[in-house]
KOLDOVO-64820 format. One record per residue: residue number from 1; x, y, z of N, C-alpha, C, O in turn. Coordinates in Angstrom, 3 decimals, always signed. Layout:
<node seq="NUM" n_c1="X" n_c2="Y" n_c3="Z" ca_c1="X" ca_c2="Y" ca_c3="Z" c_c1="X" c_c2="Y" c_c3="Z" o_c1="X" o_c2="Y" o_c3="Z"/>
...
END
This chain:
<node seq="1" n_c1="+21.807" n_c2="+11.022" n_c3="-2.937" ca_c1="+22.828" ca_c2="+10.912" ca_c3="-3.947" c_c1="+23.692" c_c2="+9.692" c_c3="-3.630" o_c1="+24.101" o_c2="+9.392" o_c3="-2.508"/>
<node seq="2" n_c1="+23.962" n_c2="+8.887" n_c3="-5.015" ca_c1="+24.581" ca_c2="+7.241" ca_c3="-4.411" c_c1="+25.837" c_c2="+7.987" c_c3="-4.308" o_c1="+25.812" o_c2="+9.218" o_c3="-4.309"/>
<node seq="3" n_c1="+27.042" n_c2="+7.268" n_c3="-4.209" ca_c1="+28.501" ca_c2="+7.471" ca_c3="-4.087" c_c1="+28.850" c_c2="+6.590" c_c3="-5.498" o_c1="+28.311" o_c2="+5.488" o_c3="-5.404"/>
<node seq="4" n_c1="+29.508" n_c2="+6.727" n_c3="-6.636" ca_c1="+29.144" ca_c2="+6.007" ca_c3="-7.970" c_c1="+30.009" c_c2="+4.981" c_c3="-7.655" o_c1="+31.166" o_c2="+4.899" o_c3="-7.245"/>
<node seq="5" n_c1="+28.915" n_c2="+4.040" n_c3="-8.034" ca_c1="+29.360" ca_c2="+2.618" ca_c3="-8.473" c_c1="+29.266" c_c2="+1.886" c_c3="-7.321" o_c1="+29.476" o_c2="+0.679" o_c3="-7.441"/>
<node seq="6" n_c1="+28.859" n_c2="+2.544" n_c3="-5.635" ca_c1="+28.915" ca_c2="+1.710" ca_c3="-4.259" c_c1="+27.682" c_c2="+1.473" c_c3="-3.916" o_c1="+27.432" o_c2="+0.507" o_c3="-3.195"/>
<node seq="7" n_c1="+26.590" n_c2="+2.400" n_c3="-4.417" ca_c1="+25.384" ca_c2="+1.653" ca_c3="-3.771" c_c1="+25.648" c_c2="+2.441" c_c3="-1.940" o_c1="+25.117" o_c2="+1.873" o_c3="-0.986"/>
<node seq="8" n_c1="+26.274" n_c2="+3.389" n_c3="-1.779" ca_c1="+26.246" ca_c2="+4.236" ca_c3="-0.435" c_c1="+26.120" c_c2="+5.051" c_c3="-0.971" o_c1="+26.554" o_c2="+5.317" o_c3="-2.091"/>
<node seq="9" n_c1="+25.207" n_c2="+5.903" n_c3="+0.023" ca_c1="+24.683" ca_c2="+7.166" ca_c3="+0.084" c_c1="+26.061" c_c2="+8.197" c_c3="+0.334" o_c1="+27.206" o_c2="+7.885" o_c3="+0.659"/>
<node seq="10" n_c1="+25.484" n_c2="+9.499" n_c3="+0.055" ca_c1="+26.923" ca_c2="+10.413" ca_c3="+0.493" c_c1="+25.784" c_c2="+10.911" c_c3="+2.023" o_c1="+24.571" o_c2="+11.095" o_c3="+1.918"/>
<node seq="11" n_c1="+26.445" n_c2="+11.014" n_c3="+3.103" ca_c1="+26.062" ca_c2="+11.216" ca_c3="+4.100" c_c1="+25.248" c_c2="+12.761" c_c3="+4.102" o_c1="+25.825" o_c2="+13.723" o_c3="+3.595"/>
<node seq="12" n_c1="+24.245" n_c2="+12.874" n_c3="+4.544" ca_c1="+23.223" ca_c2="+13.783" ca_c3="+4.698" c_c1="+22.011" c_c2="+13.846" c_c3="+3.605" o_c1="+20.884" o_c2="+14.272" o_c3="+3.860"/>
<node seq="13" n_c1="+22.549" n_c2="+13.228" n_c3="+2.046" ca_c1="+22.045" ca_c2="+13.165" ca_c3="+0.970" c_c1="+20.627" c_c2="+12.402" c_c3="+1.225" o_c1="+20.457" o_c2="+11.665" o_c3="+2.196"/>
<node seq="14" n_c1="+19.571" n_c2="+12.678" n_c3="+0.186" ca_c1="+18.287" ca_c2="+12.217" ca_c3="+0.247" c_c1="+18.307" c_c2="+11.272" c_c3="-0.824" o_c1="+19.171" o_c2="+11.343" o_c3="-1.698"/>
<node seq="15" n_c1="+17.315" n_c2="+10.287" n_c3="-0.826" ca_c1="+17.500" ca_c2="+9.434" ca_c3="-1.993" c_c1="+16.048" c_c2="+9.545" c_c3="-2.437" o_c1="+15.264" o_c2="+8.792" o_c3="-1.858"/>
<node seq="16" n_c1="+15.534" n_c2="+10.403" n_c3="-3.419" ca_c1="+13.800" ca_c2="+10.199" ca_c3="-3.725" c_c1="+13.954" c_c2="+8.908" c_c3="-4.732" o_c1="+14.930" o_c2="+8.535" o_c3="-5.382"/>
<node seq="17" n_c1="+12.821" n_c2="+8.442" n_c3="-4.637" ca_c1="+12.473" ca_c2="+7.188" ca_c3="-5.778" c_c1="+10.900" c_c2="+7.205" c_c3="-5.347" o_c1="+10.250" o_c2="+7.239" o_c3="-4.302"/>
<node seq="18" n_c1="+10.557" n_c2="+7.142" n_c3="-7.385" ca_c1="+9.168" ca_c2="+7.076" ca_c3="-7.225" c_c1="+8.705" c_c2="+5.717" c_c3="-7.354" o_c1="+8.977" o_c2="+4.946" o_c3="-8.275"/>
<node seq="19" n_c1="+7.694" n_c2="+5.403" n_c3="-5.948" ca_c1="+6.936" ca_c2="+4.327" ca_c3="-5.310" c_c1="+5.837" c_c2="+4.594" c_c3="-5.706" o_c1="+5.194" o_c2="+5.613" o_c3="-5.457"/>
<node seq="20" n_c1="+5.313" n_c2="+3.042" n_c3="-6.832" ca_c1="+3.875" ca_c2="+3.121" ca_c3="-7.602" c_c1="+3.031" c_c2="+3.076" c_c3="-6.565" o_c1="+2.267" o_c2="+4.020" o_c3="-6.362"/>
<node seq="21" n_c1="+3.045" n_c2="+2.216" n_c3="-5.936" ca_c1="+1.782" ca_c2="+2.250" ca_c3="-4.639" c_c1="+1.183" c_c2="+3.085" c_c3="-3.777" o_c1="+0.116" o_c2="+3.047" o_c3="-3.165"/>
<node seq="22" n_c1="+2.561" n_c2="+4.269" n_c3="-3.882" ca_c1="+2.282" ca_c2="+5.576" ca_c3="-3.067" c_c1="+1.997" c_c2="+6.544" c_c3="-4.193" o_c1="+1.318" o_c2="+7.549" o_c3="-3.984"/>
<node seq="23" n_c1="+2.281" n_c2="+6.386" n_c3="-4.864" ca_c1="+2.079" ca_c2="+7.489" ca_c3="-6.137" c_c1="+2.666" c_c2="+8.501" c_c3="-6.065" o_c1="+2.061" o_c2="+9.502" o_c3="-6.449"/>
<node seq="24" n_c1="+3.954" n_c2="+8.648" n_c3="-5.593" ca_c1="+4.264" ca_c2="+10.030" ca_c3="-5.000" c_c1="+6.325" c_c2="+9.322" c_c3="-5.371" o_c1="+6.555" o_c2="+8.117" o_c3="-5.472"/>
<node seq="25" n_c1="+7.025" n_c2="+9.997" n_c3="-5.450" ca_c1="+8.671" ca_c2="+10.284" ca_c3="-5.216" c_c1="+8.683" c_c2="+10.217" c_c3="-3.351" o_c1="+7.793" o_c2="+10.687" o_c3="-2.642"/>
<node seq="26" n_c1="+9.695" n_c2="+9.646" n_c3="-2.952" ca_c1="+10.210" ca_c2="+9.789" ca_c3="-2.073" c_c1="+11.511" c_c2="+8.857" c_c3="-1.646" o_c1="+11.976" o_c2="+7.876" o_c3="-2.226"/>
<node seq="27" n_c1="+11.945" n_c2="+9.532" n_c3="-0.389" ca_c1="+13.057" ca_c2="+9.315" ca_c3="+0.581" c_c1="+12.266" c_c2="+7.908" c_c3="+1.447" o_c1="+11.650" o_c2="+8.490" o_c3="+2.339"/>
<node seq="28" n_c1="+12.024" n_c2="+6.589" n_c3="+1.596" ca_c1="+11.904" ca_c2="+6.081" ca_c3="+2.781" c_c1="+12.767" c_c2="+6.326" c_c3="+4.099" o_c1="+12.376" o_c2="+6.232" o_c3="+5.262"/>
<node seq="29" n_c1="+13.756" n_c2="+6.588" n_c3="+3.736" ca_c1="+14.644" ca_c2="+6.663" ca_c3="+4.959" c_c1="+14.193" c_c2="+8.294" c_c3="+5.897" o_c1="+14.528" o_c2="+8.903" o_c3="+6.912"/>
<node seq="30" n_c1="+13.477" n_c2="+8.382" n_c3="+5.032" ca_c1="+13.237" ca_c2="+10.096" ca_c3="+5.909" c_c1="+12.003" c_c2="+9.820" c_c3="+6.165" o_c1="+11.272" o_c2="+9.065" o_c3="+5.522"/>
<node seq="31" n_c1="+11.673" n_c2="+10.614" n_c3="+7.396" ca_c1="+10.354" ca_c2="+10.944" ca_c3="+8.601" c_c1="+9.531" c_c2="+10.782" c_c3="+7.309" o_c1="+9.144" o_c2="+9.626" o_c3="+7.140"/>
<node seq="32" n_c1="+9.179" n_c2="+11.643" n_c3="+6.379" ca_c1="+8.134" ca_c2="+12.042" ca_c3="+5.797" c_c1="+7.972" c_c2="+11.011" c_c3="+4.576" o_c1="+7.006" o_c2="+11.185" o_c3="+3.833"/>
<node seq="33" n_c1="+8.847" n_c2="+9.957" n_c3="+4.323" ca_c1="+8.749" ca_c2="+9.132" ca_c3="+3.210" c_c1="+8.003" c_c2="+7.676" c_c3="+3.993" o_c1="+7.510" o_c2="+6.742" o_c3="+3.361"/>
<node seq="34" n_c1="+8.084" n_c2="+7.789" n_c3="+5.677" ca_c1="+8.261" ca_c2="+6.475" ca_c3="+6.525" c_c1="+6.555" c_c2="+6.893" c_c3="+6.696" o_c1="+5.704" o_c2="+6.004" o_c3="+6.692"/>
<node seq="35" n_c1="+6.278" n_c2="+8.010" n_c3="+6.808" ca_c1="+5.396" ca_c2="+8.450" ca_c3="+7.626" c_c1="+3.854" c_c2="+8.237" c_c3="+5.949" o_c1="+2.660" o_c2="+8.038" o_c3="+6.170"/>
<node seq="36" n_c1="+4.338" n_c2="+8.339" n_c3="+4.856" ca_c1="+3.654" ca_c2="+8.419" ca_c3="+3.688" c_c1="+3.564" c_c2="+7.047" c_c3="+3.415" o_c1="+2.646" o_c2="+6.667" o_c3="+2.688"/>
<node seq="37" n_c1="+4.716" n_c2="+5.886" n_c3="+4.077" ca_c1="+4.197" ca_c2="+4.794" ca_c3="+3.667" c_c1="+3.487" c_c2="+3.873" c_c3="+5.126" o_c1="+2.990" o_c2="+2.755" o_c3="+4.991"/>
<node seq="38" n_c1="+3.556" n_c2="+4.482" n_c3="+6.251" ca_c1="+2.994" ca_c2="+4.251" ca_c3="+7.414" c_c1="+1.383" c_c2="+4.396" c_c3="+6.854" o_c1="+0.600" o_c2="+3.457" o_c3="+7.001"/>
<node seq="39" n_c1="+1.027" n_c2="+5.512" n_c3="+6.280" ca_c1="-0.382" ca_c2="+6.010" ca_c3="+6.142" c_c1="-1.031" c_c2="+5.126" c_c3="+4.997" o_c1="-2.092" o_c2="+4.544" o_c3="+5.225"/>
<node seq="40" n_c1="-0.554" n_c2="+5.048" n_c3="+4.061" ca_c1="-0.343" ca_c2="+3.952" ca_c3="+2.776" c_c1="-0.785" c_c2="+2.824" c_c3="+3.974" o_c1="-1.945" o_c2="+2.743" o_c3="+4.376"/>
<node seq="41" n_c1="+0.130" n_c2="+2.115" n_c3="+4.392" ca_c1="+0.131" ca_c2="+0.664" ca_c3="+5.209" c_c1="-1.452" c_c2="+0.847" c_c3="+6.019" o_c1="-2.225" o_c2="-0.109" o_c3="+6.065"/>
<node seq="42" n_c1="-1.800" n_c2="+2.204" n_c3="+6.637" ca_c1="-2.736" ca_c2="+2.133" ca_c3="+7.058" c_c1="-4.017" c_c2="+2.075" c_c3="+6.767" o_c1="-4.856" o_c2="+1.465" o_c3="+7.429"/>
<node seq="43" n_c1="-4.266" n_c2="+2.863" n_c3="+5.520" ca_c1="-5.464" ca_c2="+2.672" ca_c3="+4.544" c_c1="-5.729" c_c2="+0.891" c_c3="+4.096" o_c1="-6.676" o_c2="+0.205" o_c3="+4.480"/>
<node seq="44" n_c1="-4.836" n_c2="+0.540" n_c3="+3.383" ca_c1="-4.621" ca_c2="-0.627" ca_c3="+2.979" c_c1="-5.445" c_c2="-1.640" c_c3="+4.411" o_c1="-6.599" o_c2="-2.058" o_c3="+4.315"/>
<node seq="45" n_c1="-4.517" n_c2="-1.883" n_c3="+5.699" ca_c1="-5.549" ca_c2="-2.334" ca_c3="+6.627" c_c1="-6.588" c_c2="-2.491" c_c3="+6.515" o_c1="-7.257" o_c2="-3.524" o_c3="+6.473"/>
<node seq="46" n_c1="-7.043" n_c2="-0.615" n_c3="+6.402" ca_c1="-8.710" ca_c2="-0.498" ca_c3="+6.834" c_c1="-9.250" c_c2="-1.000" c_c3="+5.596" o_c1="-10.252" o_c2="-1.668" o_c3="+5.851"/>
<node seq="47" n_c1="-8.995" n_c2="-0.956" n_c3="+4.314" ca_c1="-9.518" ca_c2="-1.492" ca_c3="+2.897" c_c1="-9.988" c_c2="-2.949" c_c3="+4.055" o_c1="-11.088" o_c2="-3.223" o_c3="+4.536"/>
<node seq="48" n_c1="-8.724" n_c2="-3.607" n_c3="+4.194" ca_c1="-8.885" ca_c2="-4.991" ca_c3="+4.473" c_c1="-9.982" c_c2="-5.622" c_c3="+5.541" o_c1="-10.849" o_c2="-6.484" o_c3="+5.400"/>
<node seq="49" n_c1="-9.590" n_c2="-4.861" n_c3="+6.608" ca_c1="-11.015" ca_c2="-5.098" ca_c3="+7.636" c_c1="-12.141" c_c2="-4.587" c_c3="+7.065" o_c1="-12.975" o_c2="-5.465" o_c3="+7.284"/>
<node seq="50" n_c1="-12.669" n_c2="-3.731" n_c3="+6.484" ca_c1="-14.058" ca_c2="-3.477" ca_c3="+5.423" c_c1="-14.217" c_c2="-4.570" c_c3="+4.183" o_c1="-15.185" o_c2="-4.256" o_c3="+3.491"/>
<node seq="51" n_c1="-13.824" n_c2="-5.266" n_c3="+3.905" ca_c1="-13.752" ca_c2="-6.508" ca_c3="+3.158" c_c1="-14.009" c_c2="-7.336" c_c3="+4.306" o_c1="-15.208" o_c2="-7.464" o_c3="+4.552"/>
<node seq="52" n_c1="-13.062" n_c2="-8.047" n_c3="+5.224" ca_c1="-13.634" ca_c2="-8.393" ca_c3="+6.232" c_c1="-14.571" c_c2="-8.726" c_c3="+6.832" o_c1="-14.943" o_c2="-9.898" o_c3="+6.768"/>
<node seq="53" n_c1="-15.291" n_c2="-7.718" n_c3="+7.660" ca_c1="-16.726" ca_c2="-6.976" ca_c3="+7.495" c_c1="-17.627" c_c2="-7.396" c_c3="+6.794" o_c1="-18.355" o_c2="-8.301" o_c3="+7.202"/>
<node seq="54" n_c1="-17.794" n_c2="-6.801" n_c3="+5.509" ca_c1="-18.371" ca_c2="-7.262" ca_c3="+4.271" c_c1="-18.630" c_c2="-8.946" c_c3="+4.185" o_c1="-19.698" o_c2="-9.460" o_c3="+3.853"/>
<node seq="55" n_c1="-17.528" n_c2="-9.593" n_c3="+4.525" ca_c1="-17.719" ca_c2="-10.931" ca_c3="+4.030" c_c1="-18.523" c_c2="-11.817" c_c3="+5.229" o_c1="-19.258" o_c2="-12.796" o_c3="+5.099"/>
<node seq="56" n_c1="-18.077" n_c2="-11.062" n_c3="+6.498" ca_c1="-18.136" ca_c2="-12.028" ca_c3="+7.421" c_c1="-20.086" c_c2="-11.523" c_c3="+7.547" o_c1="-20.920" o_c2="-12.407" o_c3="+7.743"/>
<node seq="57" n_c1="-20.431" n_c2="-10.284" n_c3="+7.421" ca_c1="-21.771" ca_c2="-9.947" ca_c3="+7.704" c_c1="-22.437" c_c2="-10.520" c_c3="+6.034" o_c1="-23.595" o_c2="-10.893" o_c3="+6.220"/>
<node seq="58" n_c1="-22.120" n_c2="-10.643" n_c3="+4.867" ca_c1="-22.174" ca_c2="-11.364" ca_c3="+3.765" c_c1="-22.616" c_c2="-12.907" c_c3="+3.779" o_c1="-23.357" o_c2="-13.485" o_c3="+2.983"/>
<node seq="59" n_c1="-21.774" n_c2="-13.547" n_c3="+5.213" ca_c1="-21.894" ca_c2="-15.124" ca_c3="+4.713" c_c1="-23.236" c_c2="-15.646" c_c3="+5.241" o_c1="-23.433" o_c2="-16.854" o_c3="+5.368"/>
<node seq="60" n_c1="-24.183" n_c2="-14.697" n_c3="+5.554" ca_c1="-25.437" ca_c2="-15.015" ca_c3="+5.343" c_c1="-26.453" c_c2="-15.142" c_c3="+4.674" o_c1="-27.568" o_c2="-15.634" o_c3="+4.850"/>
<node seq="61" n_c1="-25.547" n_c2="-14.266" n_c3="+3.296" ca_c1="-25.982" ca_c2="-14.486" ca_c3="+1.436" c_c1="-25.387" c_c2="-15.529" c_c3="+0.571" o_c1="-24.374" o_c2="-16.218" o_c3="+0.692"/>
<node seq="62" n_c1="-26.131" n_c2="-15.464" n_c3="-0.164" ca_c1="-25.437" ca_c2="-16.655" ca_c3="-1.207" c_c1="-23.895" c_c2="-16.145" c_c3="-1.469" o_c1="-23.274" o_c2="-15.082" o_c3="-1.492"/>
<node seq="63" n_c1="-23.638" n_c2="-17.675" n_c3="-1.667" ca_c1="-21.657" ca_c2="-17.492" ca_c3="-1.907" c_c1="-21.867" c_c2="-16.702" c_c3="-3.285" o_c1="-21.151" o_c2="-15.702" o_c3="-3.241"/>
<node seq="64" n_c1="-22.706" n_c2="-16.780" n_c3="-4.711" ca_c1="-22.812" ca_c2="-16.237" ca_c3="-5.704" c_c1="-22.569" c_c2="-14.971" c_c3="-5.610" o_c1="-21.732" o_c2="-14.488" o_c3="-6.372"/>
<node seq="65" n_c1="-23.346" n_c2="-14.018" n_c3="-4.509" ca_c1="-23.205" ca_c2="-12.632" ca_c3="-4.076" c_c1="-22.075" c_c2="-12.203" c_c3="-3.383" o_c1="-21.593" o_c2="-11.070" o_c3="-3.391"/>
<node seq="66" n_c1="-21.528" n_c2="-13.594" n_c3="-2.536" ca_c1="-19.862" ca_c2="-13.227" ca_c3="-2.096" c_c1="-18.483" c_c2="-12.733" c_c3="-3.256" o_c1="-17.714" o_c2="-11.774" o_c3="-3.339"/>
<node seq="67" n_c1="-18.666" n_c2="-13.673" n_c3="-3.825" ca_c1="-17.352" ca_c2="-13.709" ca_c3="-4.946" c_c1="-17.539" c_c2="-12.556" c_c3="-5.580" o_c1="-16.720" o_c2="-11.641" o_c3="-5.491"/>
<node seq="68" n_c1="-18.579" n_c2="-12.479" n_c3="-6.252" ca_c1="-18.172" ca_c2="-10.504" ca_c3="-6.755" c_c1="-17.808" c_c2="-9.037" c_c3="-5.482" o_c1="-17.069" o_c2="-8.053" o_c3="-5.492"/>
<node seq="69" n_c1="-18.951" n_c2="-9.721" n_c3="-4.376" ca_c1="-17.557" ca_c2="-8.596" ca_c3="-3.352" c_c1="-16.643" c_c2="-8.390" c_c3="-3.143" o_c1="-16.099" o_c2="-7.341" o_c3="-2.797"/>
<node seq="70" n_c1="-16.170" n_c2="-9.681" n_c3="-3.367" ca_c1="-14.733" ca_c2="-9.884" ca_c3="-3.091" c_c1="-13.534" c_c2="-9.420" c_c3="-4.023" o_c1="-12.377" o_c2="-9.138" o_c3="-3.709"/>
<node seq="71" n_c1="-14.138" n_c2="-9.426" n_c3="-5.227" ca_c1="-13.479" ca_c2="-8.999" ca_c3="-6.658" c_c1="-13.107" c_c2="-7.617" c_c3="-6.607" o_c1="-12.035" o_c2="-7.017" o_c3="-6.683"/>
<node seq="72" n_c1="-14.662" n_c2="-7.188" n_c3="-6.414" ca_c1="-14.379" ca_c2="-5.413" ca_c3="-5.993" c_c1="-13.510" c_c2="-4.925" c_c3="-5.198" o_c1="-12.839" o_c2="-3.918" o_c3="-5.427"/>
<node seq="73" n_c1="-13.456" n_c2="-5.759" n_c3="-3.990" ca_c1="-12.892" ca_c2="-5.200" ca_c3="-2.952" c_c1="-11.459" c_c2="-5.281" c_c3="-3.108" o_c1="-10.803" o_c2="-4.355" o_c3="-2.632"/>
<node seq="74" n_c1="-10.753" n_c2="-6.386" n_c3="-3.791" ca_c1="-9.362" ca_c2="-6.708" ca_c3="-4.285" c_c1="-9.313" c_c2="-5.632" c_c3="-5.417" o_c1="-8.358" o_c2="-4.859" o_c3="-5.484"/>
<node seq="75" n_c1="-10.374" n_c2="-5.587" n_c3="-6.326" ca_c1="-9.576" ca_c2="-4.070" ca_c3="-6.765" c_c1="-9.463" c_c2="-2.752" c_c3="-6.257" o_c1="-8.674" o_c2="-1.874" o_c3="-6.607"/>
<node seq="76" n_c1="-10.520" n_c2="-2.712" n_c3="-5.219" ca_c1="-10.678" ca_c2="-0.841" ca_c3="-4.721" c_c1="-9.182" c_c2="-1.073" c_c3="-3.815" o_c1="-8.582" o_c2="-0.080" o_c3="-3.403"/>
<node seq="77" n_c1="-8.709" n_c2="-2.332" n_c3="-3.581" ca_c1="-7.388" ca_c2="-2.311" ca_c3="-2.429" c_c1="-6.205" c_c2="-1.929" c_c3="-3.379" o_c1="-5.239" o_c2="-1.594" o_c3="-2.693"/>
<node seq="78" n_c1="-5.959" n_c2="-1.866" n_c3="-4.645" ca_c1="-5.065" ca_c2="-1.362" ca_c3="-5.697" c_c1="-3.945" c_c2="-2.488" c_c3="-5.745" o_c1="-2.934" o_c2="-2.359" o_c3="-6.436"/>
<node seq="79" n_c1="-4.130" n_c2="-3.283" n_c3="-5.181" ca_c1="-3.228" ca_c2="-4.573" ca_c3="-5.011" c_c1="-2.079" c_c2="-4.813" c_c3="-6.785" o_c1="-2.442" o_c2="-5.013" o_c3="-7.944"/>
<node seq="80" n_c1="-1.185" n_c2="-4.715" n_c3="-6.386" ca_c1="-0.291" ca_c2="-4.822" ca_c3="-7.706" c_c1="+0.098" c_c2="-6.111" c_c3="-7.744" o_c1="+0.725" o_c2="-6.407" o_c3="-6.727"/>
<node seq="81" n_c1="-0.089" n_c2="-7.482" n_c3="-8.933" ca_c1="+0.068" ca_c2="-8.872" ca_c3="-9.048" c_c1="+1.581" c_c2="-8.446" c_c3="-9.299" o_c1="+2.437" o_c2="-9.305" o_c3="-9.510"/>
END
């Protein structure tokens, strides 16, 4: 809960806000909002090193066959422009 018009919290109060990337409402400032975007941050990684992967065991195919992996893989990562 803000304090109106300060942009401060009232002390103990939770602040949910829904985060598109997480798909979910939450508190960052709380264990379980830090911990939902810790896991978030962590998927995302592993998306990235499996692209990675992909490209680096890939660059022994034609670049033609690269660039659409790469397309896929930027979308399965949910990346918001």
């Amino acid at each position: 809960m803000l304090l109106s018009g300060s942009g401060r919290r009232w002390p103990g109060a939770s602040l949910l806000e829904y985060w598109p990337f997480l798909d979910a409402y939450c508190d960052l400032a709380s264990e379980d909002g830090m911990r939902l975007l810790d896991n978030h941050l962590h998927e995302v990684g592993q998306r990235i090193k499996r692209v990675r992967e992909m490209v680096c065991s890939a660059a022994k195919v034609s670049f033609v066959v690269i660039v659409p992996i790469l397309c896929l893989n930027i979308v399965l990562c949910d990346v918001n422009w």
